[in-house]
C-alpha positions as CSV (number, residue, x, y, z in Angstrom):
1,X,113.3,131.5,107.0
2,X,111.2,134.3,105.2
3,X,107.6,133.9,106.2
4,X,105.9,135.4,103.2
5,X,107.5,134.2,100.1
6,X,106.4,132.0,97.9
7,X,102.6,130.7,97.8
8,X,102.6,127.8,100.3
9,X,103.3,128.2,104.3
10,X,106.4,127.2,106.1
11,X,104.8,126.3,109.4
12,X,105.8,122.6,108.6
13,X,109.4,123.0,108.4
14,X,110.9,123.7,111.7
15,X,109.5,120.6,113.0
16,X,110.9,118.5,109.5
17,X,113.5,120.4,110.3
18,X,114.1,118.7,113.8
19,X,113.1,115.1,112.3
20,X,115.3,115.0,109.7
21,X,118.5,117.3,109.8
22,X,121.6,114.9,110.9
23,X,122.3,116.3,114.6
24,X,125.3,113.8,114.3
25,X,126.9,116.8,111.6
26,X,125.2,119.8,113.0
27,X,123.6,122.3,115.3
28,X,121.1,124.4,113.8
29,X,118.9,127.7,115.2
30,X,116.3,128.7,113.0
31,X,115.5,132.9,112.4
32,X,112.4,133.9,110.2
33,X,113.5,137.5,108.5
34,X,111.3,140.1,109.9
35,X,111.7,143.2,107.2
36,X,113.1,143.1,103.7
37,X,117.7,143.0,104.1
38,X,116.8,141.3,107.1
39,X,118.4,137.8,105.7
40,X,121.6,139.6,104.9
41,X,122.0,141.1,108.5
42,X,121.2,137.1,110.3
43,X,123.5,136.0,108.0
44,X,126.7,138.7,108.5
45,X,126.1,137.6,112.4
46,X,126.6,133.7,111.2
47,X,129.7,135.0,109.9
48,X,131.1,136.6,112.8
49,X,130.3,133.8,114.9
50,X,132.1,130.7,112.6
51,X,128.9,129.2,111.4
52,X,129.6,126.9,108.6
53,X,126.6,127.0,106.4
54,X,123.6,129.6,105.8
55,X,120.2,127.9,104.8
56,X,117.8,130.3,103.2
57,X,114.3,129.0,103.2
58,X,112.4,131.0,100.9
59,X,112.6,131.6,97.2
60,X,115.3,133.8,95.2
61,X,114.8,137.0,97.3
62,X,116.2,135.5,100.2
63,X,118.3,133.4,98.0
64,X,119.9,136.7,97.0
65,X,120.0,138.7,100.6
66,X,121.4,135.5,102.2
67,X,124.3,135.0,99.6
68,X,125.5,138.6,99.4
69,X,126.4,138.3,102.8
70,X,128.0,135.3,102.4
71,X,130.3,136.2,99.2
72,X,133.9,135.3,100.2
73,X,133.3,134.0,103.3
74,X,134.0,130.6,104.4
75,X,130.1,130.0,105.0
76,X,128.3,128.2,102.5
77,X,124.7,129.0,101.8
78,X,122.3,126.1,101.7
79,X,118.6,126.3,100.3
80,X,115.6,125.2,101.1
81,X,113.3,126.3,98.2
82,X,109.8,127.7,98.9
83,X,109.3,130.4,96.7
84,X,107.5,131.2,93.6
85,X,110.1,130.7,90.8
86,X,113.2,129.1,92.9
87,X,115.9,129.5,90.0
88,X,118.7,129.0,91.7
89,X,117.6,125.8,93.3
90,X,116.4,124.1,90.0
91,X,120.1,125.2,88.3
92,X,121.0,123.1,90.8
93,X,119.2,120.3,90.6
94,X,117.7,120.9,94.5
95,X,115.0,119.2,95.1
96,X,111.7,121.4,95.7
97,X,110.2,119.2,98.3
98,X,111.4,120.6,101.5
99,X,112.2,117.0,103.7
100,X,114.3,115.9,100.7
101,X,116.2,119.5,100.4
102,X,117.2,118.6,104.1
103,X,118.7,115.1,103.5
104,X,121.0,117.1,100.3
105,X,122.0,119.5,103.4
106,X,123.1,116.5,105.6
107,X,125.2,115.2,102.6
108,X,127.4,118.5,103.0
109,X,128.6,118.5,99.5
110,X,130.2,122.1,99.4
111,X,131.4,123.8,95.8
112,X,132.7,126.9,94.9
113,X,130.5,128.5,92.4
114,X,130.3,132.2,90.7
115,X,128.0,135.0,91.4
116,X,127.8,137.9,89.1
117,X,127.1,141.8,89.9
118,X,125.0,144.6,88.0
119,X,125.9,148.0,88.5
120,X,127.1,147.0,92.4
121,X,124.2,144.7,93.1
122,X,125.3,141.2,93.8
123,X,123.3,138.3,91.9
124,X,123.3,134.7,91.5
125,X,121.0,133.4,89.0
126,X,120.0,136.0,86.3
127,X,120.4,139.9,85.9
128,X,118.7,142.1,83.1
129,X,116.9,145.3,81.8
130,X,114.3,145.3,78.8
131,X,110.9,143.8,79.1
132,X,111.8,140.7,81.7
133,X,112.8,143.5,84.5
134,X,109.4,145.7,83.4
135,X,108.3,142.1,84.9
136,X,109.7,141.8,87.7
137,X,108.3,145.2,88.9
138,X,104.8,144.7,87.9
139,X,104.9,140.9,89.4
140,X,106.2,142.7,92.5
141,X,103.5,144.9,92.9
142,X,100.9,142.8,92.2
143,X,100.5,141.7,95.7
144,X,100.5,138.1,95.2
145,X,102.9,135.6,93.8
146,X,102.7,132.5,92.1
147,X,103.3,131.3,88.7
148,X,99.9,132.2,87.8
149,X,100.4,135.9,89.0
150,X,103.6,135.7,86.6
151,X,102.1,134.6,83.6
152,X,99.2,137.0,83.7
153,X,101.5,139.6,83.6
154,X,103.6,138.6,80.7
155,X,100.3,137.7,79.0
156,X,99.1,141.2,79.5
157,X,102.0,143.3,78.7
158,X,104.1,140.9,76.2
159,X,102.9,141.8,73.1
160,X,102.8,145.8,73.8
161,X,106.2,146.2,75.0
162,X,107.9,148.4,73.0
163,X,111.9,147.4,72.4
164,X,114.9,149.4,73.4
165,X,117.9,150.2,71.4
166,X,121.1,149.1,73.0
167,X,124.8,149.6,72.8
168,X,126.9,146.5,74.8
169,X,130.5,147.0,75.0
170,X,132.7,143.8,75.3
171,X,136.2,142.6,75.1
172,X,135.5,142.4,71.1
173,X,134.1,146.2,70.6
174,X,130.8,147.8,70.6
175,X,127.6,146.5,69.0
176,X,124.2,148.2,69.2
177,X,120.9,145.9,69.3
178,X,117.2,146.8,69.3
179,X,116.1,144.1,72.2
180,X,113.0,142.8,73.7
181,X,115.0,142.0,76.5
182,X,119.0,141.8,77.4
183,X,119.8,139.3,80.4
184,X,123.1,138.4,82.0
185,X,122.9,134.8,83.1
186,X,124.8,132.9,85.6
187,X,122.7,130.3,86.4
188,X,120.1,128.7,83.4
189,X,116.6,129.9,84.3
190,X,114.3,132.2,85.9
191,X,112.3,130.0,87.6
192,X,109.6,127.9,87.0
193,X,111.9,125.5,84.6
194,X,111.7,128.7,82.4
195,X,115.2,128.3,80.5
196,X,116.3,131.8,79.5
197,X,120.4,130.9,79.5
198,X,120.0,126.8,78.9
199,X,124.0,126.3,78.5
200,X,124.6,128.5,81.2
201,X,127.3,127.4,84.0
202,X,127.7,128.4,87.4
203,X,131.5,127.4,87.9
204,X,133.0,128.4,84.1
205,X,133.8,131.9,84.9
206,X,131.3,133.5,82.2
207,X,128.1,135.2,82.0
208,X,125.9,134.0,79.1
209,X,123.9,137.3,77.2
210,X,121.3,136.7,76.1
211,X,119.4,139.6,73.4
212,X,115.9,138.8,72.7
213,X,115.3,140.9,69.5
214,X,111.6,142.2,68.7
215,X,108.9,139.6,67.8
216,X,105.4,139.6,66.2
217,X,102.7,137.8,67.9
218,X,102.6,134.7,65.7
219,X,106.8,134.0,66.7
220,X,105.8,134.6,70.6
221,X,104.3,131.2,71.4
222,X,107.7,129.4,69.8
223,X,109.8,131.4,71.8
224,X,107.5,130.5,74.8
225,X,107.9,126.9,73.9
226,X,111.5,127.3,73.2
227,X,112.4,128.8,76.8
228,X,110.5,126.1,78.6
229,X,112.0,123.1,76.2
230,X,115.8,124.6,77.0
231,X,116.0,125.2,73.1
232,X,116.1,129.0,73.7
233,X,120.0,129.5,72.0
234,X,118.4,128.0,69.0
235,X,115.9,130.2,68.5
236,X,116.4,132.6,65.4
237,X,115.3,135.7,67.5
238,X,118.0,135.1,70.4
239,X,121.5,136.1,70.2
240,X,124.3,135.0,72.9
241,X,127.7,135.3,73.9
242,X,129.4,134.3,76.9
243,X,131.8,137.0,78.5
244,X,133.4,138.1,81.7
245,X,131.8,141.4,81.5
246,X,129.9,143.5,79.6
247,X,129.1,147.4,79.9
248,X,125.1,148.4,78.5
249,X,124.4,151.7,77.4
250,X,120.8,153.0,76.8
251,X,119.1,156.3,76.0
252,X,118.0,157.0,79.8
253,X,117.6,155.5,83.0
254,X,115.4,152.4,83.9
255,X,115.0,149.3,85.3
256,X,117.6,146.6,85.9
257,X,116.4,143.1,87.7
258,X,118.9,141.0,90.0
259,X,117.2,137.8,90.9
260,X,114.1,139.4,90.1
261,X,114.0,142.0,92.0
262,X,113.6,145.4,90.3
263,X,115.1,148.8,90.4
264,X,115.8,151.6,89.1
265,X,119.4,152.6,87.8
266,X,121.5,154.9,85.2
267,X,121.5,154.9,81.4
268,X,124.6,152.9,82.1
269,X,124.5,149.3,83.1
270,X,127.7,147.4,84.3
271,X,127.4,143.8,84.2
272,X,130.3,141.0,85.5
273,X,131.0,138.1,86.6
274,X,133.3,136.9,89.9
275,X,134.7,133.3,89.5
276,X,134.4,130.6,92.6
277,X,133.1,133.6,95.0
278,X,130.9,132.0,96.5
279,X,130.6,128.6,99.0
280,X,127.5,126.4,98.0
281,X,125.7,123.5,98.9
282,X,125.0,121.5,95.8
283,X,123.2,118.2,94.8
284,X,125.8,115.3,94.8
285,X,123.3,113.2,92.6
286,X,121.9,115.7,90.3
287,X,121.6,114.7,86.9
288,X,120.6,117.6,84.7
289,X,120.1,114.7,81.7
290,X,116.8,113.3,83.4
291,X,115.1,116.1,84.3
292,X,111.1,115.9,83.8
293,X,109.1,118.1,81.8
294,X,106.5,120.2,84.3
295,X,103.1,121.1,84.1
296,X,104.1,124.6,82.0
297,X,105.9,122.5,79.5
298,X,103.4,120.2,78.8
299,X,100.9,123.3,78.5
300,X,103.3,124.9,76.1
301,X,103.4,122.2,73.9
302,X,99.3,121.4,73.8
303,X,99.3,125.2,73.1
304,X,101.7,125.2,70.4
305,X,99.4,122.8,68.5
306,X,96.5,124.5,68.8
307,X,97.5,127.6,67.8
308,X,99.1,126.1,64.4
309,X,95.2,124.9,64.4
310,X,93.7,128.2,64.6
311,X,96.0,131.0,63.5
312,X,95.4,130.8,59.5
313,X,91.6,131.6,60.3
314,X,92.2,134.5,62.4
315,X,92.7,137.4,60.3
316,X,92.6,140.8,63.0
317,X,95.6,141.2,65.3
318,X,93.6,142.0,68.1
319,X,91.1,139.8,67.9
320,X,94.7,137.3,67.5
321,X,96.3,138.1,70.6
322,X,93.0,137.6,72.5
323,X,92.8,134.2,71.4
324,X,96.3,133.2,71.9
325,X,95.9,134.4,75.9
326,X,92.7,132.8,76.0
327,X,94.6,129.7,74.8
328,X,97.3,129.6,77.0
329,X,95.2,130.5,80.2
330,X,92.5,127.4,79.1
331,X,95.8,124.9,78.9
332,X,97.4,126.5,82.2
333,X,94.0,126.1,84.0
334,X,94.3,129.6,84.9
């Protein structure tokens, strides 16, 4: 358990924990991660000593630190989600109420699922390099987290990010791009029920690229709408492929996010894919089909309409992308 992530406290969970965990199956021992790679060492010790599954309670940091240590093992990671985004968990159709993410543990449903890796750095949702990693390190130092923390940022810097030219090398040649953003996808979102990869799969052996070429401020918002509505592949701005690797070449070194977490790497960005490397626990009854729009969607589209309201009356672009932030915040309650 990772005391800090996310924006609500754990305290409760131990003792739902205790209540509702099937003793019948299982033993448990609970460890709260004291210092950041702490998850991976508590879980190379369940290894060595024939645990069966690995539950990481926290968000898609510890996701990530717990499931690198578990690649190729025969412990399977569970989650418990409590962070700010929890991608991996909504792929999966977890629930994000902790007491029912324990009675999906006691069912015990165990798959084998891929994970993918960026330049040697294991991840199991998304990867990438462009403007969403530029994210992911100011949201990291922004000292608090939360989707409200996220949005401000992207808010802030969206429209002044300056595009990258790319060359990605694949098993059908070389292409070069000028990208917003290039992410590697295993899983279908960032977090949040933010879509980035919505046919994304984590057991067909394939990463899904995704290229987000440059857009004005007016083609932002449907792009915002588009991610949230799992439309995103349809938008005339995105490009994707899916592939077992790729190879990214840039003019100089930069960031790279796994999972979200940001870092700094070489010009040259390997990206692939390991089939069924991974034990999971997964969601027997999840129905991907029924899933209910969230708050953010419902924002986005209220949004969307007023800004086809008010856009042919505003004439300056700066004066434009104030409004449209002051928009969005308004509907997000921000």
């Amino acid at each position: 358990m990772n005391p800090i992530s996310g924006t609500v406290s754990k305290s409760a969970i131990p003792s739902m924990i205790e209540k509702l965990l099937d003793k019948e199956l299982f033993s448990y021992d609970i460890r709260e991660t004291q210092y950041a790679g702490h998850a991976t060492e508590i879980a190379h010790q369940a290894i060595d000593e024939g645990v069966d599954i690995v539950c990481a309670i926290g968000g898609d940091g510890t996701v990530n630190e717990v499931g690198r240590a578990l690649i190729g093992s025969q412990t399977a990671l569970a989650i418990i989600p409590c962070g700010s985004g929890n991608g991996l968990a909504r792929h999966l159709m977890l629930p994000m109420d902790a007491g029912k993410a324990i009675k999906i543990i006691n069912m015990c449903e165990i798959h084998d699922l891929d994970y993918g890796i960026i330049n040697e750095k294991p991840f199991f949702c998304t990867c990438g390099m462009g403007f969403d990693a530029f994210i992911s390190m100011k949201f990291a130092e922004a000292g608090k987290r939360g989707l409200t923390t996220y949005l401000e940022n992207v808010l802030k810097e969206g429209l002044k990010y300056e595009p990258e030219t790319y060359e990605i090398e694949d098993e059908t040649g070389k292409k070069r791009y000028k990208a917003f953003l290039i992410s590697a996808a295993n899983a279908s979102q960032y977090g949040n029920n933010a879509y980035i990869a919505p046919q994304a799969s984590m057991s067909d052996g394939k990463l899904d690229v995704i290229i987000m070429e440059p857009f004005d401020v007016l083609e932002a918002p449907q792009i915002s709408i588009d991610m949230f509505n799992k439309t995103l592949d349809k938008n005339s701005k995105i490009k994707t492929f899916k592939t077992q690797h790729i190879h990214v070449s840039r003019k100089e070194p930069g960031l790279i996010h796994y999972d979200g977490d940001p870092v700094m790497t070489d010009a040259d960005v390997d990206i692939s894919i390991v089939s069924k490397g991974i034990k999971m626990v997964v969601n027997p009854h999840a129905d991907k089909s029924h899933r209910q729009p969230n708050m953010v969607q419902t924002a986005f589209s209220e949004f969307f309409n007023d800004i086809n309201a008010v856009r042919d009356n505003i004439t300056k672009q700066g004066h434009r992308v104030q409004v449209l932030n002051k928009l969005l915040l308004r509907k997000l309650n921000l």
